[in-house]
N, C-alpha and C positions, 0 to 999 in steps of 0.2 A: 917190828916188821923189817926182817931186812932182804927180801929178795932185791936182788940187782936191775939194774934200767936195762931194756935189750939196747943196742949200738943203733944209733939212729932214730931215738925216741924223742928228740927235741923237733925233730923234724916232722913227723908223726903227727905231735902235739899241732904244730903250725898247721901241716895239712888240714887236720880235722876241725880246728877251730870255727871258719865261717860255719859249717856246718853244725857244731854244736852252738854256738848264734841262732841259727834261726831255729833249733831246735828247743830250745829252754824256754820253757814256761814266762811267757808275762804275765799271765793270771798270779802265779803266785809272786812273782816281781811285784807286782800293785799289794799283794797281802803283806807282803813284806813292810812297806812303807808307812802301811795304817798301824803294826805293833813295836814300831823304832820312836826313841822317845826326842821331843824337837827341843830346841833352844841350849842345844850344846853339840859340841861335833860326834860324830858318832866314830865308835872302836868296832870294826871287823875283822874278825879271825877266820882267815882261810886255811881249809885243813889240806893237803896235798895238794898244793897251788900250782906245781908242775911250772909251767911258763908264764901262770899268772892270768887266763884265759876269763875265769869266773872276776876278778877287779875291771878286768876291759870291758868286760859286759854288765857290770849290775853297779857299778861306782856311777856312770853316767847316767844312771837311771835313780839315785837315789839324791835327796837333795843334802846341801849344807855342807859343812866342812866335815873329813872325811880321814879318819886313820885305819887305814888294812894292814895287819900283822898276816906276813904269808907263812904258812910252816910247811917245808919242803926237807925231807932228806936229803936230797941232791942237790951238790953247791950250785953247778952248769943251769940246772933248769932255776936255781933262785937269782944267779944272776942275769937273766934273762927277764925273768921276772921285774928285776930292777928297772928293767931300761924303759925308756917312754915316758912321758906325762897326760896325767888323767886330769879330767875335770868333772866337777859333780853337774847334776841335770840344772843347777841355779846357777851354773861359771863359778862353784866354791873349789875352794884346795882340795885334792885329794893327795895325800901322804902316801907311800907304799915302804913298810920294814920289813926283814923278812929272818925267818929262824929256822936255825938246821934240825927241827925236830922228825922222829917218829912219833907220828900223828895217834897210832893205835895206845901211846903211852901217857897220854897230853890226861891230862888231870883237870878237874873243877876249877881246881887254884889255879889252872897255866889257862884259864880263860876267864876267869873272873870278871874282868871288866871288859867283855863282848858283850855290847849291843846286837850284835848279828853275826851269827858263825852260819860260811857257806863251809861246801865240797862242790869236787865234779870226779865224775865219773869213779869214786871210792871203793863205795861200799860193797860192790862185786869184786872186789879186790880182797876183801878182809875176810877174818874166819868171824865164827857165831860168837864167840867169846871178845874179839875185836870189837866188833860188832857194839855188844853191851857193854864194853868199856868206852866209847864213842858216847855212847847214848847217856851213862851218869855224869861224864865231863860234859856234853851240852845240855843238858836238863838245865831248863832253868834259864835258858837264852832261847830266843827265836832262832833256828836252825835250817836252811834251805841246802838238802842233797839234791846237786842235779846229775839229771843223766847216766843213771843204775841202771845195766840192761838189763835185760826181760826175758832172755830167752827165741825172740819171736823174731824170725827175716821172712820177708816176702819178696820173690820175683818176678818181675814181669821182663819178659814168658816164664811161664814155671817149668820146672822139669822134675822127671821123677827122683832123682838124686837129694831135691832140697831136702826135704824132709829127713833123711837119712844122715847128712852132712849136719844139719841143724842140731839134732841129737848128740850127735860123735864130738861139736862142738862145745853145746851145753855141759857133758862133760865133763872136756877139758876144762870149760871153767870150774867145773866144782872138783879139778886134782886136787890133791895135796904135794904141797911145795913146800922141803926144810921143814919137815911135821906141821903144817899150816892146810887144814881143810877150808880150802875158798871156799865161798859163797854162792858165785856167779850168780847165775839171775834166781836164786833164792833170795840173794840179798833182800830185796824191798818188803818181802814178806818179815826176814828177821827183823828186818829195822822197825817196822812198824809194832813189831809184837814186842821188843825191847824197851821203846821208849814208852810204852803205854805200863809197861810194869814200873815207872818211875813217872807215872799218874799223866803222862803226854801224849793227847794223841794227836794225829798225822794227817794232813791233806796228801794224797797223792794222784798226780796228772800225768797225765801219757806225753812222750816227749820224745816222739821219731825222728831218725833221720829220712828224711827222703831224697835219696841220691838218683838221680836222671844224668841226659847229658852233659848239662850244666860242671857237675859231679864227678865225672867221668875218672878224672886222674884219683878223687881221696875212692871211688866206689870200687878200682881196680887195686888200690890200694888193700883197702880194706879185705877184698875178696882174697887176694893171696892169703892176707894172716887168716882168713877163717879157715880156707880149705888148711892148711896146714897144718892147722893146730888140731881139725877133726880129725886128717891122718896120723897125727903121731898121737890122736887117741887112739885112734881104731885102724892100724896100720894095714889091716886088708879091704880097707876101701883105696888105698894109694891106685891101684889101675882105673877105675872109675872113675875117679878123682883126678886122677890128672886131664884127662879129657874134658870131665868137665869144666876143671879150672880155662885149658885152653880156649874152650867153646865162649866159655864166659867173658874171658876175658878181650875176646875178639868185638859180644858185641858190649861191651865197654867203652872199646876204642871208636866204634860205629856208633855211639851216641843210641844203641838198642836195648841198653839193660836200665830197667828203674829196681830200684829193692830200697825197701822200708826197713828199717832196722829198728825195734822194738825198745825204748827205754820209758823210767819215770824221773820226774821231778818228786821229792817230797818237800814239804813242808812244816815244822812241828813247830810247837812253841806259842 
């Protein structure tokens, strides 16, 4: 996989984090914990760890001493990665190393001794053949993807454009980029139907964002890259589109817009 990081995607990362927090499944957090084996420290393999977001959140929540290998293409986001100290949910060590891998390449052997391989936000990023190459290298480990869109925004107030926008967006997720036909919110249907032809199947839970005022700055965020990305799918919606970006974006700022943004958690293994 080698598409490039847009400028400003560390930041991104930051912004969105609380918000993928409270969106991530605890249910399957707690399933996690019942198939990890105890009385030795446990080895995590995180796949696209980005700034390290999925260690901050599921290290604290798992017990006993703790070793997380992050594999990140990008140096900036692994060094970031680095920085901070964790503790497990018992005050055990938790370790953080990290490897300049492309993740879609990662082999059986380059996870061999994962006790638990996470992701976040992935698998709508990869093609169908990614995909199943993802899925033979964690066979065989407990695997938790979090936070594969869906496809699915809802706004409160709605207007007639969403629907439209939503489409043009979806899309964009499923371009192809450098001969790479993404996923987008296919994704979770590929994933499930890949790992089961390698005899594993799959818990999978709903795991919205619910952005309000609270929200305001990552939801205004957010909206600019969607509307833009539906325009430079479907460049005759740009006059509509920009209006409504405006409209929207105003009640953002007035604490008036909520939208749900549609992902899942899976779980295999």
């Amino acid at each position: 996989m080698t598409t490039s990081l847009p400028p400003g995607f560390a930041d991104w990362l930051r912004l969105r984090e609380p918000a993928d927090a409270a969106a991530r499944s605890t249910e399957l957090a707690d399933a996690v914990r019942d198939r990890l084996p105890a009385g030795r420290p446990l080895v995590v393999h995180d796949l696209g760890s980005g700034t390290g977001s999925m260690t901050r959140w599921l290290a604290p929540r798992l017990p006993g001493p703790q070793r997380w290998v992050l594999h990140e293409r990008d140096a900036d986001l692994l060094a970031l990665a680095r920085a901070g100290r964790l503790t497990a949910a018992d005050g055990a060590e938790v370790t953080v190393t990290t490897r300049g891998s492309d993740v879609t390449r990662l082999t059986a052997a380059d996870l061999a001794d994962a006790d638990l391989i996470t992701a976040s936000a992935l698998l709508d990023m990869l093609t169908a053949e990614e995909v199943e190459r993802v899925a033979a290298a964690c066979a065989g480990h407990p695997t938790l993807f979090a936070l594969t869109v869906t496809g699915r925004a809802e706004f409160t107030p709605p207007d007639p454009l969403d629907a439209e926008l939503t489409a043009a967006f979806n899309a964009h997720q499923r371009r192809t980029v450098d001969g790479r036909a993404l996923l987008g919110p296919d994704a979770v249907d590929v994933a499930v139907a890949a790992f089961r032809r390698h005899g594993v199947e799959t818990l999978v839970r709903p795991t919205p964002w619910r952005l309000g005022a609270e929200q305001a700055e990552l939801a205004a965020e957010w909206l600019t890259g969607w509307v833009d990305a539906a325009i430079e799918e479907r460049p005759h919606l740009s006059g509509p589109a920009a209006t409504y970006q405006k409209w929207r974006l105003a009640e953002a700022a007035a604490g008036r817009l909520d939208v749900v943004l549609h992902h899942a958690d899976l779980l295999t293994g």
